[in-house]
Steps between C-alpha positions, in 0.01 A plus 500: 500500500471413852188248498543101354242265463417349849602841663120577756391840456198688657309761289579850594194649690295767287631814712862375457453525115313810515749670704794364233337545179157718592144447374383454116124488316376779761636249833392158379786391413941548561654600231773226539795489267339329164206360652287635748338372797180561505210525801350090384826376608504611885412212633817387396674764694701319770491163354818273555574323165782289367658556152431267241626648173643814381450703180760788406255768364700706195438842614725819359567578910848325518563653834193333670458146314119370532442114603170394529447213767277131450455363832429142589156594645385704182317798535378611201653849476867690318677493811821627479852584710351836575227361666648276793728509727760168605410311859773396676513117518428448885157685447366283213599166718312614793213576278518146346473406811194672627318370134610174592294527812194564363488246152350187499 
């Protein structure tokens, strides 16, 4: 597996995924290897998010193991190693940086 816990990942966009795995329950959702993405969960597409946990899920595919991701920010949703994509580490320190700007 190439992800470990404090690895930052951003969520693949929506037309990545379609283009990969294609469109399921008539285009609301990507069929995704064992869990699919579906349309409520755009507004996730994009987001940068850092690795919390990880949870082997037993699936029969041996040749394409499924991981599905928590992240220290939560979000709610089965979010797995299909879904996102790693950032290299000089783009998640500059956007610490800009966040840093605008907190309190």
């Amino acid at each position: 597996m190439s992800f470990q816990v404090g690895d930052v990942v951003r969520i693949r966009s929506w037309d990545e995924m379609v283009a990969e795995f294609g469109t399921a329950r008539n285009g609301t959702a990507i069929g995704c290897p064992h869990y699919v993405f579906i349309d409520e969960m755009k507004f996730l597409c994009g987001r940068i998010l850092t690795i919390s946990d990880i949870e082997y899920l037993y699936t029969d595919d041996f040749l394409h193991p499924c991981y599905e991701f928590k992240f220290v920010q939560g979000v709610g949703y089965h979010i797995t190693n299909f879904m996102v994509s790693k950032v290299e580490r000089q783009k998640t320190q500059i956007q610490e940086q800009m966040m840093s700007l605008f907190e309190d």
